[in-house]
KOLPASE-527999 format. One record per residue (C-alpha): residue number from 0; residue in three letters; x, y, z. Coordinates in steps of 0.1 Angstrom, whole numbers, plus 5000, padded with zeros to 4 digits. Layout:
REM residues N
[node NUM; ALA; [X; Y; Z]]
...
***
This chain:
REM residues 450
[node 0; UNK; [1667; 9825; 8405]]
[node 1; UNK; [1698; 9832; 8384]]
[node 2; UNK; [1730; 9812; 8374]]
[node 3; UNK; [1753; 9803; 8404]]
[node 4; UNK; [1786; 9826; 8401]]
[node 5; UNK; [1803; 9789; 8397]]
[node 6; UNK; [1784; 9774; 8374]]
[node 7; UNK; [1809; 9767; 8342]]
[node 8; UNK; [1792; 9770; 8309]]
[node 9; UNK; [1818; 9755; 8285]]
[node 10; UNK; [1815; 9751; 8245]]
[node 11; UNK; [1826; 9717; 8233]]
[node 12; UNK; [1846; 9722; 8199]]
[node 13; UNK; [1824; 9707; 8170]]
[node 14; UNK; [1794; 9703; 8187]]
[node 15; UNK; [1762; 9716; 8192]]
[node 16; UNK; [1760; 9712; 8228]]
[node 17; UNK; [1776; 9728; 8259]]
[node 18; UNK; [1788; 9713; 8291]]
[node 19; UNK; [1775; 9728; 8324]]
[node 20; UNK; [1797; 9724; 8353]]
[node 21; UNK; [1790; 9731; 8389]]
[node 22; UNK; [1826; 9725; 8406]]
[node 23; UNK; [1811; 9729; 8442]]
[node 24; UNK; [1790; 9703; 8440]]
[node 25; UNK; [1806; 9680; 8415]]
[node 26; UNK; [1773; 9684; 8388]]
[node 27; UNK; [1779; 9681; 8355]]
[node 28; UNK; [1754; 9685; 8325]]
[node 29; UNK; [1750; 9689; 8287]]
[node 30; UNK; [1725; 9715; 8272]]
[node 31; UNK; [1719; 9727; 8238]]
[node 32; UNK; [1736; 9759; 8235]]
[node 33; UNK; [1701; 9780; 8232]]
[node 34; UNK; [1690; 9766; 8270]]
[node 35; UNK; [1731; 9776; 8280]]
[node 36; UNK; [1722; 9810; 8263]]
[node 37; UNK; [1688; 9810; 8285]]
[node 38; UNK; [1712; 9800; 8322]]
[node 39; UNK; [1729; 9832; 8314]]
[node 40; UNK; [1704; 9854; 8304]]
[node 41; UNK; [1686; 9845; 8342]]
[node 42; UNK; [1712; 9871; 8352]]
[node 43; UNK; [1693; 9897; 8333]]
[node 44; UNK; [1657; 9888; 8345]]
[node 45; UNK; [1655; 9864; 8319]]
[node 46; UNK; [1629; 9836; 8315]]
[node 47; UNK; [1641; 9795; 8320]]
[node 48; UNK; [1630; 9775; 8290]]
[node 49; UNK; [1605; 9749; 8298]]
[node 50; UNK; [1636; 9723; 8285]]
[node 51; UNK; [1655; 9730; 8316]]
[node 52; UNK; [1638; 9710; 8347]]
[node 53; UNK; [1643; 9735; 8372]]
[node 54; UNK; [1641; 9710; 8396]]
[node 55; UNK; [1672; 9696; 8387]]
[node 56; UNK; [1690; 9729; 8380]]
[node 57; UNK; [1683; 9740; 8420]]
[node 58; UNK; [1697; 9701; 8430]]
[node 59; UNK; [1726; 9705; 8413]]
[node 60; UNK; [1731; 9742; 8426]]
[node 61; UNK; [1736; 9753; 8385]]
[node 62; UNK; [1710; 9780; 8398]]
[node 63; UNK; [1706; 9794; 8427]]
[node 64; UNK; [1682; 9821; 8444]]
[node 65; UNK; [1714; 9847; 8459]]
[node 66; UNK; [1748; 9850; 8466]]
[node 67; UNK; [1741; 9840; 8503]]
[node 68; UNK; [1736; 9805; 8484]]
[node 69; UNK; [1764; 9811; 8466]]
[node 70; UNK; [1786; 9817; 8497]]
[node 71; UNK; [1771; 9787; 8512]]
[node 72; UNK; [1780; 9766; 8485]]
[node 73; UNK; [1812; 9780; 8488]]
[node 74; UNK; [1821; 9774; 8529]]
[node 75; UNK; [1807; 9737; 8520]]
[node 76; UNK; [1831; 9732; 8497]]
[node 77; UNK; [1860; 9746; 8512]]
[node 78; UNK; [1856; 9724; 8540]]
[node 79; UNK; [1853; 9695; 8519]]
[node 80; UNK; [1882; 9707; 8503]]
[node 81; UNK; [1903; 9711; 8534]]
[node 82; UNK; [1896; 9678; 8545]]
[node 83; UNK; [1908; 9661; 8513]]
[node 84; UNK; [1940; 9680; 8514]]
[node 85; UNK; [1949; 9667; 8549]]
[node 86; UNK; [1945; 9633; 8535]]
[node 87; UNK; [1972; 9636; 8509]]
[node 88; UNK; [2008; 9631; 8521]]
[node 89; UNK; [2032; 9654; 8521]]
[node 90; UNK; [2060; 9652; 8496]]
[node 91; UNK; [2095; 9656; 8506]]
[node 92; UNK; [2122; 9664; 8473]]
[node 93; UNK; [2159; 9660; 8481]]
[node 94; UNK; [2179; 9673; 8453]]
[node 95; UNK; [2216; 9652; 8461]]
[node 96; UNK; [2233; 9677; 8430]]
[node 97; UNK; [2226; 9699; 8411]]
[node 98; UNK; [2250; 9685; 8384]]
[node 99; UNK; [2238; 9663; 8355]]
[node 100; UNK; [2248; 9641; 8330]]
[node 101; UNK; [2224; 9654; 8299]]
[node 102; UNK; [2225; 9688; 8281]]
[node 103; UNK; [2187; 9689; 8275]]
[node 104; UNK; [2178; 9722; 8255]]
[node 105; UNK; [2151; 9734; 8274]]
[node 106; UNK; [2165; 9730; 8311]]
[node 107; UNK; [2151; 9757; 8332]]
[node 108; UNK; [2181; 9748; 8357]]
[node 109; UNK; [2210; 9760; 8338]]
[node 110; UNK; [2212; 9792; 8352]]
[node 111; UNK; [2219; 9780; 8384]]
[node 112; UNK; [2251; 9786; 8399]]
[node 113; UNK; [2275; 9758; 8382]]
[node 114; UNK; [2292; 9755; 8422]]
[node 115; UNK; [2257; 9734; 8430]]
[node 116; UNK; [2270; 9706; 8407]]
[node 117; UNK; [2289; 9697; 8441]]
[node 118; UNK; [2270; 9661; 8456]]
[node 119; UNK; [2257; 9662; 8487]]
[node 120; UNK; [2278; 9653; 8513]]
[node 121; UNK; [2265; 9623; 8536]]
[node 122; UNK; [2266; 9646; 8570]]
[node 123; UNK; [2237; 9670; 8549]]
[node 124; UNK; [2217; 9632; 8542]]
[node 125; UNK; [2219; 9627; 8579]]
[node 126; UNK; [2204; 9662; 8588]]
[node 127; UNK; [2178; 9657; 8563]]
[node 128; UNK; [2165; 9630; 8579]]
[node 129; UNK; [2172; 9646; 8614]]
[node 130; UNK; [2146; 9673; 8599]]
[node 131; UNK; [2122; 9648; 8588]]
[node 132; UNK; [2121; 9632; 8624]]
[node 133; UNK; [2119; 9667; 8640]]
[node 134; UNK; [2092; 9682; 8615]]
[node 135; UNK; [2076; 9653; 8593]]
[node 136; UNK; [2079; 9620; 8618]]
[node 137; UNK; [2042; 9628; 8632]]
[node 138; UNK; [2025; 9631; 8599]]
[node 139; UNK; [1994; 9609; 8588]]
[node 140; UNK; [1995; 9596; 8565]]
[node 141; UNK; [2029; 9593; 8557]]
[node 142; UNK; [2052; 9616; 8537]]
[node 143; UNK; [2072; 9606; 8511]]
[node 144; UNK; [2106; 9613; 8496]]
[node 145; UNK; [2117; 9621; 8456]]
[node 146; UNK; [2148; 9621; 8447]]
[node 147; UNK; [2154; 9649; 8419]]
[node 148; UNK; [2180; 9665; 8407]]
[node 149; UNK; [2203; 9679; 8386]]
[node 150; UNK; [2206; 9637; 8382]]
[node 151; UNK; [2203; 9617; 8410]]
[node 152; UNK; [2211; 9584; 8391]]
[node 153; UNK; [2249; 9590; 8376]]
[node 154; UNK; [2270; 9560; 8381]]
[node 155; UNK; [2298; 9570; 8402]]
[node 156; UNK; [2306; 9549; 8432]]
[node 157; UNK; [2297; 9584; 8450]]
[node 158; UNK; [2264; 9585; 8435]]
[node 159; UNK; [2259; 9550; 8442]]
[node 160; UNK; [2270; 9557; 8481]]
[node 161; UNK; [2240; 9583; 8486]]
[node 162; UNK; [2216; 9565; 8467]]
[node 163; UNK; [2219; 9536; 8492]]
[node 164; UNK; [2220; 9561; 8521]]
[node 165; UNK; [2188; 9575; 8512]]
[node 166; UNK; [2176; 9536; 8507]]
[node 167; UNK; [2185; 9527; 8539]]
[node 168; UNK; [2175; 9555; 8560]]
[node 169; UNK; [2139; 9560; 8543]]
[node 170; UNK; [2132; 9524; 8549]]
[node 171; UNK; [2142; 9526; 8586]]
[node 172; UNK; [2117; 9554; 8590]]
[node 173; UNK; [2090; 9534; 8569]]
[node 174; UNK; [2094; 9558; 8540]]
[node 175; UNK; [2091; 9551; 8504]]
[node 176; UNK; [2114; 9572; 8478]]
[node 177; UNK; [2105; 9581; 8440]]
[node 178; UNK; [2135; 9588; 8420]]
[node 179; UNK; [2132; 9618; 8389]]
[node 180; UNK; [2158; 9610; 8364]]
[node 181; UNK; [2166; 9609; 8331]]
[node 182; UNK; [2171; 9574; 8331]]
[node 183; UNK; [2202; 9571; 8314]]
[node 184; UNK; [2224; 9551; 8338]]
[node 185; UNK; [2191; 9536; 8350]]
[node 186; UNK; [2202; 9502; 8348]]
[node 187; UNK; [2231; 9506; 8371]]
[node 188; UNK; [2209; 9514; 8396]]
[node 189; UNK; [2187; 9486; 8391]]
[node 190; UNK; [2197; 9462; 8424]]
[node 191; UNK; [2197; 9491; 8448]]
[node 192; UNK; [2162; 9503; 8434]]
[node 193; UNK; [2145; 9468; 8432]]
[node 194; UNK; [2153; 9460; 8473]]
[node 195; UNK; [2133; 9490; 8478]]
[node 196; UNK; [2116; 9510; 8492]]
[node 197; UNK; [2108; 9524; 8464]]
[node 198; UNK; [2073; 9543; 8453]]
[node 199; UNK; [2080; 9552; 8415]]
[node 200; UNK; [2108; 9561; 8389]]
[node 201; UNK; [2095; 9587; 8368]]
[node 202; UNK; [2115; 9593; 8331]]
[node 203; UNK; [2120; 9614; 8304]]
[node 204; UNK; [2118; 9605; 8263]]
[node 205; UNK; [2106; 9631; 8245]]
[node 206; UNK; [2098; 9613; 8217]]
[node 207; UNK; [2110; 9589; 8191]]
[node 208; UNK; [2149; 9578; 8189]]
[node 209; UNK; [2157; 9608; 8165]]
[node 210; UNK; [2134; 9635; 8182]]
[node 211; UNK; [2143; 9629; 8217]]
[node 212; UNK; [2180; 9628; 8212]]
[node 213; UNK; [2179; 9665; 8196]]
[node 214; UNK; [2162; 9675; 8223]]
[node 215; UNK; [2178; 9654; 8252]]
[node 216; UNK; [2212; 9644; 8244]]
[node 217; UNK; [2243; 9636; 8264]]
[node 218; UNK; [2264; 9660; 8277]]
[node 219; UNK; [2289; 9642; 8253]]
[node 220; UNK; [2270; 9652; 8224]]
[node 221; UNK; [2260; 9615; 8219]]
[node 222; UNK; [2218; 9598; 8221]]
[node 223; UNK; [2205; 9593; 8251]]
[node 224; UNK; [2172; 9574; 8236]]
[node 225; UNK; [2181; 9537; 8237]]
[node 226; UNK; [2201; 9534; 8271]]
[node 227; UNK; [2167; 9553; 8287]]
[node 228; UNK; [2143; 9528; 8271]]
[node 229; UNK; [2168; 9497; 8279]]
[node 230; UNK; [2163; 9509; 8315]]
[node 231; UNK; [2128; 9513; 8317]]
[node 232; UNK; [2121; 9476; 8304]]
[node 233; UNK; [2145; 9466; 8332]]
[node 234; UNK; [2122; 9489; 8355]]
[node 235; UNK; [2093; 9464; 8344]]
[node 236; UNK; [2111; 9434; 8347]]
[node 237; UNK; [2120; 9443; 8381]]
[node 238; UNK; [2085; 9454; 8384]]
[node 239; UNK; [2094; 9490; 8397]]
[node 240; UNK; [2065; 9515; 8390]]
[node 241; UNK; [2074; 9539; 8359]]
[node 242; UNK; [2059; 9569; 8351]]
[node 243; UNK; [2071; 9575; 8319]]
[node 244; UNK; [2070; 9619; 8311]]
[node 245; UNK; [2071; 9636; 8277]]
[node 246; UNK; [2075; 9674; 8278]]
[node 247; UNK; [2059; 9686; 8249]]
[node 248; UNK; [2059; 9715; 8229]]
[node 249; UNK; [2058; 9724; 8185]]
[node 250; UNK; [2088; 9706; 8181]]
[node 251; UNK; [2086; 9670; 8192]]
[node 252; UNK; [2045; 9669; 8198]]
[node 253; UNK; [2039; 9658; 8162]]
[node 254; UNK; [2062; 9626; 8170]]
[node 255; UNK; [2042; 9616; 8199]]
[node 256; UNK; [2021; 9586; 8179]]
[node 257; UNK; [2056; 9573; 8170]]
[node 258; UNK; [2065; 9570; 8206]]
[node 259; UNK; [2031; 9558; 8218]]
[node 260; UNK; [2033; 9524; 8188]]
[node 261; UNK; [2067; 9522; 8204]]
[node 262; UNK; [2056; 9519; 8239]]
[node 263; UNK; [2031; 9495; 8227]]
[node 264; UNK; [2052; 9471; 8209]]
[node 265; UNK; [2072; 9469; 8241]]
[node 266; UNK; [2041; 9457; 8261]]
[node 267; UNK; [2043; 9491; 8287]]
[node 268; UNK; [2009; 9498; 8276]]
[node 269; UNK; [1992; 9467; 8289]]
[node 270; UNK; [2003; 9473; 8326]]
[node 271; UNK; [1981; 9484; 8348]]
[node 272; UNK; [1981; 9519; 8359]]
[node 273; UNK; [2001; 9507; 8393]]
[node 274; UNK; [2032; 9496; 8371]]
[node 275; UNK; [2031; 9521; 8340]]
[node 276; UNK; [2013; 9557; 8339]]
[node 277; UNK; [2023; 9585; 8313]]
[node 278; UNK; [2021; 9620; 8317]]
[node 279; UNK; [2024; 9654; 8291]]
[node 280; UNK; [2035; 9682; 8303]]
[node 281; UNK; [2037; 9712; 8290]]
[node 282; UNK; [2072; 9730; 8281]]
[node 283; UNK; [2072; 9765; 8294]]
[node 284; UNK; [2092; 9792; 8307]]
[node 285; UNK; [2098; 9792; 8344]]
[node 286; UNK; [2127; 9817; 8349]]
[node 287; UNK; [2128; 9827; 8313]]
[node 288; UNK; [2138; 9808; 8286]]
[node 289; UNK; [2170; 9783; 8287]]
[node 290; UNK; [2193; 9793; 8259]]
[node 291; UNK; [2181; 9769; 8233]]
[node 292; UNK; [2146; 9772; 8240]]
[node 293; UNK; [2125; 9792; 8217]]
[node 294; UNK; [2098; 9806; 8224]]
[node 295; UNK; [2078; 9803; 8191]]
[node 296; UNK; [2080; 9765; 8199]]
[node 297; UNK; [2057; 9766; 8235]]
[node 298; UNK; [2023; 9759; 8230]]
[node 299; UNK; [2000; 9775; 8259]]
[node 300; UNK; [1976; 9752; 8277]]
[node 301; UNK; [1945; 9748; 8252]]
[node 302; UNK; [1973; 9747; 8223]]
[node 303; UNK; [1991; 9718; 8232]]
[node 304; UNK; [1953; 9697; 8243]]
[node 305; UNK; [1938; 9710; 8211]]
[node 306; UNK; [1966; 9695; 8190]]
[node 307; UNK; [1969; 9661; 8212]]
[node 308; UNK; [1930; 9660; 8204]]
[node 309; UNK; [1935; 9662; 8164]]
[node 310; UNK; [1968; 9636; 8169]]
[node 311; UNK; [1945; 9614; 8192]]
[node 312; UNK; [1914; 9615; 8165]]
[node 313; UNK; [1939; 9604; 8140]]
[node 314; UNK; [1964; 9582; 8161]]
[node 315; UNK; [1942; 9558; 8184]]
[node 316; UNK; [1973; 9544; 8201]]
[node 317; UNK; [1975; 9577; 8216]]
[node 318; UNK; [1944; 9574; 8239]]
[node 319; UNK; [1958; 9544; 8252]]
[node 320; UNK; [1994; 9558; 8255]]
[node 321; UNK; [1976; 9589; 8282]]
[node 322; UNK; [1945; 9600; 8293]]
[node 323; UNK; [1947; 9641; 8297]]
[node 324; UNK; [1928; 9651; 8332]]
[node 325; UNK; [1912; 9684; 8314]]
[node 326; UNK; [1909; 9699; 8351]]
[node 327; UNK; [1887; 9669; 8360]]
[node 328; UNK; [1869; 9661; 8332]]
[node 329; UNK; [1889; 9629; 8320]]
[node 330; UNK; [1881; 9617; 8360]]
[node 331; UNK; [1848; 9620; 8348]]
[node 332; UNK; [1845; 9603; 8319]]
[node 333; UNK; [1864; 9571; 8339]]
[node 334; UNK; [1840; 9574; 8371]]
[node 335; UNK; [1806; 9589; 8364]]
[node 336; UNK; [1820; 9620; 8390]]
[node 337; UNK; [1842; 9651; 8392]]
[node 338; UNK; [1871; 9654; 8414]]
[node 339; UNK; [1865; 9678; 8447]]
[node 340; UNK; [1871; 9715; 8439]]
[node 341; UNK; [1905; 9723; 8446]]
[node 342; UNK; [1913; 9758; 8462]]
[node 343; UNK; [1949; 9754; 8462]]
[node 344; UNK; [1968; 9745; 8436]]
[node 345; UNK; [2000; 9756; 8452]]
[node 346; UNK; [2014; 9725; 8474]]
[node 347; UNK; [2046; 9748; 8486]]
[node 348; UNK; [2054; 9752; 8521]]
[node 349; UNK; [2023; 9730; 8526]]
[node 350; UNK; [2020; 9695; 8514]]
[node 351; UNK; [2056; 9698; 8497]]
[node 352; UNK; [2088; 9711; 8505]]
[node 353; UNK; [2122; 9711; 8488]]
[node 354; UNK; [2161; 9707; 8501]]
[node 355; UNK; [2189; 9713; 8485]]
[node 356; UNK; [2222; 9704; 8479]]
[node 357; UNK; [2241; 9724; 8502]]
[node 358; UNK; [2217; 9724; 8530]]
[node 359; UNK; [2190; 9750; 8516]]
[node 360; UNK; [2156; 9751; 8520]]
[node 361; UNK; [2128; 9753; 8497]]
[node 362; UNK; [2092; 9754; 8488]]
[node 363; UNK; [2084; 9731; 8464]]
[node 364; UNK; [2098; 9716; 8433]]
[node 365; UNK; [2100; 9744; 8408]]
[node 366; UNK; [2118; 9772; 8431]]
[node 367; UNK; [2144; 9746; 8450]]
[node 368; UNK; [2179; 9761; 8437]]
[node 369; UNK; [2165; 9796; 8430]]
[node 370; UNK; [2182; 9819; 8457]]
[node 371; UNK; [2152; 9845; 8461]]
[node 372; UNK; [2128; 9815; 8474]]
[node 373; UNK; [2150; 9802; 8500]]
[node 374; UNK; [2131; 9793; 8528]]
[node 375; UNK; [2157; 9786; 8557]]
[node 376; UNK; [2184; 9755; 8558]]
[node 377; UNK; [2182; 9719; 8571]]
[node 378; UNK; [2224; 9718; 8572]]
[node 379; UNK; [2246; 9724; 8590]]
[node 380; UNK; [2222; 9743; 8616]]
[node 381; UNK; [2183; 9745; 8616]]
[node 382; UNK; [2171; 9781; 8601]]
[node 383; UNK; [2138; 9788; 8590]]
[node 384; UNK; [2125; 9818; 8572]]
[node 385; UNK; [2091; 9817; 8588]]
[node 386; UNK; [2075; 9851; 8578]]
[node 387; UNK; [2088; 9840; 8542]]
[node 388; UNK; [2068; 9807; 8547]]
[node 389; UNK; [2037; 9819; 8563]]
[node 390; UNK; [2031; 9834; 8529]]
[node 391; UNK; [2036; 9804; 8509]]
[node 392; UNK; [2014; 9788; 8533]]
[node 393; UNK; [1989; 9814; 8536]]
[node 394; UNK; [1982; 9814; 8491]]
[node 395; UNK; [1953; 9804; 8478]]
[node 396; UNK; [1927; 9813; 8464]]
[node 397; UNK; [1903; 9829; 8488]]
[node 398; UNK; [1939; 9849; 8499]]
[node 399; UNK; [1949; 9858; 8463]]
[node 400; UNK; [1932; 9897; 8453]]
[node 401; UNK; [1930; 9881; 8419]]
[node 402; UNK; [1912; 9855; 8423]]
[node 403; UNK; [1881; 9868; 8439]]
[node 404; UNK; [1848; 9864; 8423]]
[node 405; UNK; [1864; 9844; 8392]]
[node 406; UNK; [1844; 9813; 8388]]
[node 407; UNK; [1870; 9792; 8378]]
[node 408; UNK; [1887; 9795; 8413]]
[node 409; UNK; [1877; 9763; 8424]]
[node 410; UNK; [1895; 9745; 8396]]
[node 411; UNK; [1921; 9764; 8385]]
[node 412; UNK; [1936; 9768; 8422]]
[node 413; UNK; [1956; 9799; 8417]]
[node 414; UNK; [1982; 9778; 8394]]
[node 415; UNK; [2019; 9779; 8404]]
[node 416; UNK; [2029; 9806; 8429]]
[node 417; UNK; [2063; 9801; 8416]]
[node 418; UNK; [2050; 9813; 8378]]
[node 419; UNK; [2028; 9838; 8400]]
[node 420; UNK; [2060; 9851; 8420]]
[node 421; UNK; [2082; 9856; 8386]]
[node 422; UNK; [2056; 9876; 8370]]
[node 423; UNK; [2044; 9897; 8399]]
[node 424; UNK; [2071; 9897; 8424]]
[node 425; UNK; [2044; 9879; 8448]]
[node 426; UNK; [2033; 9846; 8454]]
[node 427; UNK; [1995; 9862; 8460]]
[node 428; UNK; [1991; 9866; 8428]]
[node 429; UNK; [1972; 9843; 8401]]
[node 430; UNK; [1984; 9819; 8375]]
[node 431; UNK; [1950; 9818; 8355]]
[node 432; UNK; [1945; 9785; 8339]]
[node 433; UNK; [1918; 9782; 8310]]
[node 434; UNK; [1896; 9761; 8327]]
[node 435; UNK; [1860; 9765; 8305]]
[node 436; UNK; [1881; 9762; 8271]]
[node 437; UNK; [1900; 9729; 8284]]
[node 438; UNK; [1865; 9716; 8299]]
[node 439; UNK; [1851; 9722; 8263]]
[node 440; UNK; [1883; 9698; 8247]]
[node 441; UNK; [1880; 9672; 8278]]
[node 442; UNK; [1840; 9667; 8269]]
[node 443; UNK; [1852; 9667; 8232]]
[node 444; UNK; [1882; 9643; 8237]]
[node 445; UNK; [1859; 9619; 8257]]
[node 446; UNK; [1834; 9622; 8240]]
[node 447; UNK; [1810; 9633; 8264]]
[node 448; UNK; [1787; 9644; 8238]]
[node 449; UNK; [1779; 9620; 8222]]
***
């Protein structure tokens, strides 16, 4: 008997005990960190404490006898795995330009060549849908199409003319369409959006009236902060779903309890999660770093959750403001119940695809734009590039060299194959993710051991 290769043994900050994580079978345990001590000593012929029922331990798959267990754990879990992905729909983005009407100082976009500011012209929305009946009309359960950008939303009567074009068409096909934006001309848009059919409106504020505008101002040089927050309470008048996104990093994270009261005063945080949902992401490089991004500013993954779990212990507001995932664990502490192992973290070429402006076609959201990951076009002809996307398709982790035998595979996914490709010219390559350390914060931040 020994400790499965994918059991997780994961310190919780401040605390005596340890959480145990099986990700294969969705088992999840706290032990004292002497017994965790003992689990990982069984490699070495070590005895298990009479504390541990080993009953328990084998149901739970935490131990197992060999790796031919091990690699039947595995194969049940990919299968599980495979059939959960087929359930989720695929996600189509449609960038309409390039172009935009912010100069945010961290946009990953602005190397980009300045000709893809040109709107796309209505013959290229009529092939995109052409594609979409000839490649997506069979799909179950239905995709879905987000509208990114560049800006989609700038009010210009051309702007407004595709908008409606993409309303139209999607809700002749039974489509719904989320809009990315920075919500500054939100409002202007607000008639169109509220006769549907539209799935959510995700936006931007990076913070408090002062913070955010430094970071996200006009390309005028003026704020952007109080025309985006008008137009997100007309989004919940209208009751159009928001998903309200901050991208954090050292400059603006230390702000984030200001924004959280404010989103409370204004009633966003007593919608249910169907109306409002936040999200944090973390401000990276993609490419490389946009001109006014500095690097001594980006936090990596367990910086920026250790720091939101300090600001959350001392801000309250801010648990209700978002609830981080933690790879699972914040699922968890809502449902008694880890999420399913996930295998692929990579939705490019697979369960999302990307089109641009001029007719290109892409992967996913992160390489649509980027000449080197151009998968084919859509407009004016039909091209695709399919030995480029056979090995999008083909990454995950049981394909990636660097992924084998790592036990935080079945969490971690492989990360981004677009972060993977810059780094190692290859999208079969890993983007690790710290899975045991953000376990450790989750059980902290939820209290899990307590």
């Amino acid at each position: 008997m020994r400790l499965s290769r994918s059991t997780l043994v994961a310190p919780i900050p401040g605390s005596a005990q340890v959480l145990l994580v099986q990700p294969l079978t969705g088992q999840a345990a706290l032990v004292g960190a002497e017994d965790a001590a003992a689990l990982r000593a069984l490699y070495r012929g070590g005895p298990l404490p009479a504390s541990l029922p080993e009953e328990t331990l084998r149901a739970a798959a935490f131990v197992v006898e060999s790796d031919d267990d091990d690699r039947a754990l595995l194969a049940r879990a990919r299968a599980d795995f495979e059939k959960e992905a087929a359930r989720a729909p695929t996600q189509l983005i449609v960038v309409p330009s390039f172009g935009c009407n912010l100069a945010c100082t961290y946009c990953y976009q602005e190397v980009f060549d300045p000709s893809a500011a040109t709107l796309m012209r209505p013959e290229a929305v009529e092939a995109f849908f052409a594609y979409v009946d000839a490649n997506h009309a069979a799909e179950t359960p239905r995709p879905y199409v987000t509208l990114f950008g560049g800006e989609p939303l700038r009010d210009t009567p051309a702007h407004h003319e595709r908008i409606g074009h993409f309303l139209r068409s999607a809700g002749e096909r039974g489509l719904s369409l989320a809009f990315v934006t920075n919500g500054h001309d939100l409002e202007a848009f607000l008639p169109a959006l509220a006769a549907g059919p539209v799935k959510e409106v995700q936006v931007t504020l990076d913070g408090p009236r002062k913070v955010h505008d430094a970071r996200r101002p006009h390309a005028s040089g003026r704020g952007t902060f109080d025309r985006i927050v008008a137009g997100i309470d007309a989004l919940v008048r209208a009751r159009i779903p928001v998903n309200l996104r901050v991208v954090a990093d050292r400059q603006n994270l230390p702000a984030l309890p200001e924004l959280a009261e404010l989103a409370d005063a204004k009633g966003w945080l007593e919608l249910p999660a169907s109306r409002f949902k936040t999200q944090v992401g973390r401000n990276y490089e993609l490419f490389g770093c946009a001109s006014r991004q500095r690097r001594e500013d980006l936090f990596d993954r367990v910086e920026l959750w250790a720091h939101y779990l300090e600001l959350a212990e001392a801000h309250p507001v801010l648990r209700r403001f978002h609830r981080p995932r933690f790879h699972g664990i914040g699922h968890l502490a809502d449902t008694g119940e880890l999420p399913a192992p996930n295998f692929d973290a990579c939705p490019a070429a697979k369960k999302e695809w990307a089109f641009g402006p001029d007719g290109s076609l892409y992967g996913c959201t992160a390489t649509v734009g980027h000449p080197a990951h151009m998968l084919g076009r859509y407009y004016p002809v039909v091209s695709r590039d399919e030995a480029a996307i056979a090995r999008w398709r083909s990454r995950s982790t049981l394909t990636i060299p660097g992924c084998a035998g790592c036990a935080s595979a079945p969490v971690c996914g492989g990360g981004c194959g677009a972060i993977a490709w810059d780094r190692e010219g290859t999208p079969l390559a890993p983007d690790c993710r710290p899975v045991v350390e953000l376990y450790g914060l989750g059980a902290r931040y939820y209290g899990l051991d307590t």
